[in-house]
N, CA, C and O atoms as a GROMACS GRO file, in nm:
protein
  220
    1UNK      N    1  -7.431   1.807  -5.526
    1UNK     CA    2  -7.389   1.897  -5.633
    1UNK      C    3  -7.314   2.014  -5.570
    1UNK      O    4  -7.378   2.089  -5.495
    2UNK      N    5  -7.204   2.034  -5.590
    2UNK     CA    6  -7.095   2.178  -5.560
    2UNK      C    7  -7.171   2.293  -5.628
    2UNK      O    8  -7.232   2.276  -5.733
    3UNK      N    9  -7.166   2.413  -5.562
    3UNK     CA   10  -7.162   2.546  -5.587
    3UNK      C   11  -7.080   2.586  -5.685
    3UNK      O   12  -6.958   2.568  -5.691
    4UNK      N   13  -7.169   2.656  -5.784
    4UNK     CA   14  -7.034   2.668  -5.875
    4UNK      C   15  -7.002   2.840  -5.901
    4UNK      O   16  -7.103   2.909  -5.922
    5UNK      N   17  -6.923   2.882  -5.901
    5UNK     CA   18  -6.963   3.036  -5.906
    5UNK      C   19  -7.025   3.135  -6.015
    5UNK      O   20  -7.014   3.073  -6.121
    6UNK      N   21  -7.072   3.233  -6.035
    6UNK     CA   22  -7.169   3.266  -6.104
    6UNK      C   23  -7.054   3.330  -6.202
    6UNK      O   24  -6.949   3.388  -6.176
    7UNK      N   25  -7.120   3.296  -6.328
    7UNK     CA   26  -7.009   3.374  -6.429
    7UNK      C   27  -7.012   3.539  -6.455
    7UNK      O   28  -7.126   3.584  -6.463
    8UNK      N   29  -6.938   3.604  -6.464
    8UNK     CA   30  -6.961   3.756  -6.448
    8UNK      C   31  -7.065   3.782  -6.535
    8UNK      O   32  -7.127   3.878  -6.490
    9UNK      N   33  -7.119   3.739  -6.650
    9UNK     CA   34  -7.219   3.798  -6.722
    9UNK      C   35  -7.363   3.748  -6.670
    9UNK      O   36  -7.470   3.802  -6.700
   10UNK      N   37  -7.350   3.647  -6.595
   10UNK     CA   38  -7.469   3.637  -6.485
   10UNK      C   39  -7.490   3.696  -6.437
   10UNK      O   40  -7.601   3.746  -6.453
   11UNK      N   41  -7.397   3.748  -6.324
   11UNK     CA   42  -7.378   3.800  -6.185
   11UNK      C   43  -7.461   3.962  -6.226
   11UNK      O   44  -7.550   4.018  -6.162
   12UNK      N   45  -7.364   4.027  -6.409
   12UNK     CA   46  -7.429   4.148  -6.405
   12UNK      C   47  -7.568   4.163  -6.481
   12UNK      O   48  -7.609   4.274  -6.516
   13UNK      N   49  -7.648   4.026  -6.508
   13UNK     CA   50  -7.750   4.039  -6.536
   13UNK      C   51  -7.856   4.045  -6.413
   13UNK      O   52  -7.966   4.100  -6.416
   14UNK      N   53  -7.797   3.976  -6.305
   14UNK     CA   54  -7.894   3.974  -6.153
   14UNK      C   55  -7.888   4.130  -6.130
   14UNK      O   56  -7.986   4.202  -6.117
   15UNK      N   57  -7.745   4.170  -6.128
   15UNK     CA   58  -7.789   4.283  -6.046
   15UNK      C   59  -7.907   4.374  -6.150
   15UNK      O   60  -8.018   4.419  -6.120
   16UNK      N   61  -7.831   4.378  -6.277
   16UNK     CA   62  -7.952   4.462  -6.349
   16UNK      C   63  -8.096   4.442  -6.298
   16UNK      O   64  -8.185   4.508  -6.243
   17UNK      N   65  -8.077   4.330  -6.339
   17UNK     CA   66  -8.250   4.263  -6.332
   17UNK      C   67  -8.336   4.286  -6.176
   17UNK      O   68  -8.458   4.268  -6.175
   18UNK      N   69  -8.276   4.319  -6.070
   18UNK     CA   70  -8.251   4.290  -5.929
   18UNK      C   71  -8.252   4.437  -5.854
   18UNK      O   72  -8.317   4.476  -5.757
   19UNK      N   73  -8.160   4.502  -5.932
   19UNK     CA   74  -8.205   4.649  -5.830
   19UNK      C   75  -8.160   4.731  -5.893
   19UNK      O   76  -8.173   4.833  -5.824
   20UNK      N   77  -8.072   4.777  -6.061
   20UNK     CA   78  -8.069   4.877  -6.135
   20UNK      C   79  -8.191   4.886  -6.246
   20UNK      O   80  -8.221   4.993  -6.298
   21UNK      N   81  -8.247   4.784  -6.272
   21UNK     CA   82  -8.394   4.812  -6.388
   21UNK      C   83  -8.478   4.915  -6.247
   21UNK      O   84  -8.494   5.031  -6.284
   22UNK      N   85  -8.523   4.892  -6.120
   22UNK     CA   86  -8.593   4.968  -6.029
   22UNK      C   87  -8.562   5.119  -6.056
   22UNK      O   88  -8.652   5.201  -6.078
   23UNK      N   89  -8.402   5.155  -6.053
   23UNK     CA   90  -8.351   5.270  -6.026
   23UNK      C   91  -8.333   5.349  -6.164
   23UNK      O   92  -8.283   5.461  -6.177
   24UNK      N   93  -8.392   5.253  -6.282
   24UNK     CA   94  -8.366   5.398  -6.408
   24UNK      C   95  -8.312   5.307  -6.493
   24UNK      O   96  -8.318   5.346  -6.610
   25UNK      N   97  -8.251   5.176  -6.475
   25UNK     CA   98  -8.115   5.038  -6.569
   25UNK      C   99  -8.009   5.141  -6.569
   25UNK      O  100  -7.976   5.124  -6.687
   26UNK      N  101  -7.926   5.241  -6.524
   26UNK     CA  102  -7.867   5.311  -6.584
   26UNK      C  103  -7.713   5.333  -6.503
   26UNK      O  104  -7.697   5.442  -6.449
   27UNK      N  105  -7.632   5.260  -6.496
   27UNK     CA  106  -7.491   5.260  -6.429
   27UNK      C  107  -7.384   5.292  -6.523
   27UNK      O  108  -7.385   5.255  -6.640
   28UNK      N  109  -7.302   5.356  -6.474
   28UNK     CA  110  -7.153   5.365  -6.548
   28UNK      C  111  -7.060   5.249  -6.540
   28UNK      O  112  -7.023   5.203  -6.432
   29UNK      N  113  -7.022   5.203  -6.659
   29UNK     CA  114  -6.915   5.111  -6.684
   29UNK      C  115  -6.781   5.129  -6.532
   29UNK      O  116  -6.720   5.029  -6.495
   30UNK      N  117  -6.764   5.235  -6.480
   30UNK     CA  118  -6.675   5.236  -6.395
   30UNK      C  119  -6.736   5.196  -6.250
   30UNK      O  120  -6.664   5.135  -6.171
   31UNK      N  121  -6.829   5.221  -6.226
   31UNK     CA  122  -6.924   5.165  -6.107
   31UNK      C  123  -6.934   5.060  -6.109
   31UNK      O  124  -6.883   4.988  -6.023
   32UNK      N  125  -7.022   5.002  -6.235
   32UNK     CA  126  -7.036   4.824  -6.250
   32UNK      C  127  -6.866   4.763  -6.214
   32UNK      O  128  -6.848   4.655  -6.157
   33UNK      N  129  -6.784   4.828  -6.245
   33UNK     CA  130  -6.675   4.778  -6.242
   33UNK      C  131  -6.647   4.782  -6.103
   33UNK      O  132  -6.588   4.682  -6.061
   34UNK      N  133  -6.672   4.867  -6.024
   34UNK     CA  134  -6.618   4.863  -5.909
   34UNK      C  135  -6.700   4.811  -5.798
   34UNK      O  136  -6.676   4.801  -5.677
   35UNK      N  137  -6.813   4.776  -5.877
   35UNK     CA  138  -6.959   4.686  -5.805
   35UNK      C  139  -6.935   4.535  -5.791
   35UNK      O  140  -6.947   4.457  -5.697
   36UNK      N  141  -6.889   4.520  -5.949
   36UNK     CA  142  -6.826   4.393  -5.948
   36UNK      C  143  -6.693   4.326  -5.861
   36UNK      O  144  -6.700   4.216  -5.806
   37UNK      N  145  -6.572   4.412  -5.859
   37UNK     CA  146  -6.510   4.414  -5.745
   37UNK      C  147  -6.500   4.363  -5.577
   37UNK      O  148  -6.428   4.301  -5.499
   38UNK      N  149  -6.626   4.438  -5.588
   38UNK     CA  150  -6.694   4.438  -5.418
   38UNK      C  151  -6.741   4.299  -5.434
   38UNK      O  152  -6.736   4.236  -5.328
   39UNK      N  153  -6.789   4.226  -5.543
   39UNK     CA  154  -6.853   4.072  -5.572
   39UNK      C  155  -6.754   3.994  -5.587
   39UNK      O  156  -6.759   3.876  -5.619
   40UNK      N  157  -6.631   4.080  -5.558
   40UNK     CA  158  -6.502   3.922  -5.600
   40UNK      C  159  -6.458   3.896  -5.752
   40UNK      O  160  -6.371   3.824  -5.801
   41UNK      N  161  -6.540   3.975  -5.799
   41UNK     CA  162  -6.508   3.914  -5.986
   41UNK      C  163  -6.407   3.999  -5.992
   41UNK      O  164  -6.390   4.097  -5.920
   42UNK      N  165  -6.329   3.954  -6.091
   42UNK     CA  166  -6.189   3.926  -6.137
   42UNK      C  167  -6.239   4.097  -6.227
   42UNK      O  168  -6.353   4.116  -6.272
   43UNK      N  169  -6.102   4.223  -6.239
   43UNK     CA  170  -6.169   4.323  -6.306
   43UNK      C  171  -6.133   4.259  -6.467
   43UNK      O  172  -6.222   4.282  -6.549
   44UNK      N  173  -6.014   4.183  -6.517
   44UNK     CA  174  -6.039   4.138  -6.665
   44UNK      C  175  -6.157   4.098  -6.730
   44UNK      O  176  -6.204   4.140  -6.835
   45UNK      N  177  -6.219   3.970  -6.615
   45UNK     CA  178  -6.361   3.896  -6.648
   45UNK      C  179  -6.450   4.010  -6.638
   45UNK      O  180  -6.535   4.010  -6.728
   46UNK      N  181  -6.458   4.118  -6.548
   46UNK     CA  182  -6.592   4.178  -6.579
   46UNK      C  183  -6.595   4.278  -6.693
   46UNK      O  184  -6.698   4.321  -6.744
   47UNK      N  185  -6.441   4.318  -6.735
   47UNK     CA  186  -6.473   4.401  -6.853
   47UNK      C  187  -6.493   4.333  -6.956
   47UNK      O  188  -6.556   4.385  -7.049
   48UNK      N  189  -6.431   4.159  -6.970
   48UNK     CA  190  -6.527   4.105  -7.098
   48UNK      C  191  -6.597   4.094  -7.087
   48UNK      O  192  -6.654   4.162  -7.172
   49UNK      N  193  -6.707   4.017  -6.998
   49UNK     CA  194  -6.803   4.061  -6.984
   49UNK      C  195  -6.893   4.148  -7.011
   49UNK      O  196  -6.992   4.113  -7.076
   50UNK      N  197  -6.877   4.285  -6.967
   50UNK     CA  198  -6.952   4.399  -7.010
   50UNK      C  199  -6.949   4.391  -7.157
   50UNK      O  200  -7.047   4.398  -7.232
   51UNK      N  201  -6.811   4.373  -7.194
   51UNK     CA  202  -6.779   4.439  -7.326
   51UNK      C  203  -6.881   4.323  -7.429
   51UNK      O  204  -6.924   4.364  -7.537
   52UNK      N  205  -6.908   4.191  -7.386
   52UNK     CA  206  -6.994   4.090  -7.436
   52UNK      C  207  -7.136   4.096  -7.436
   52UNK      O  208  -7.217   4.043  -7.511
   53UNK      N  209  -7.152   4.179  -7.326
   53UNK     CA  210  -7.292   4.220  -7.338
   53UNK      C  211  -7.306   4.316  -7.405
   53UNK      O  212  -7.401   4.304  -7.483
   54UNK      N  213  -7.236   4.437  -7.412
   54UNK     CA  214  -7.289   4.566  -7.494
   54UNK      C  215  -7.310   4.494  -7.692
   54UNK      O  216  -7.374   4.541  -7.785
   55UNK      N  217  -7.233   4.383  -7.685
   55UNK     CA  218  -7.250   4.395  -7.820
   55UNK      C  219  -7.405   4.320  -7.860
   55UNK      O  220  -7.444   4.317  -7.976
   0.00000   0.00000   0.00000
């Protein structure tokens, strides 16, 4: 079975779940963005993303 890559609304549920619920859950949309970045995700995919989760 191939590796498949994690879809951005995964990726920002690990980190939540993983080491921002510890610290308060509480990041700025421009951080996650530039968190995501540092993870390779695409910045279009992670703002739908976000924008899919907030709703």
């Amino acid at each position: 079975m191939a590796d498949s890559p994690l879809r951005p609304s995964s990726l920002i549920n690990t980190v939540y779940g993983a080491f921002l619920r510890r610290l308060g859950g509480w990041i700025s949309v421009a951080d996650l963005l530039t968190l995501m970045a540092e993870l390779d995700v695409d910045g279009p995919a992670a703002r739908s993303a976000i924008s899919r989760l907030k709703k």
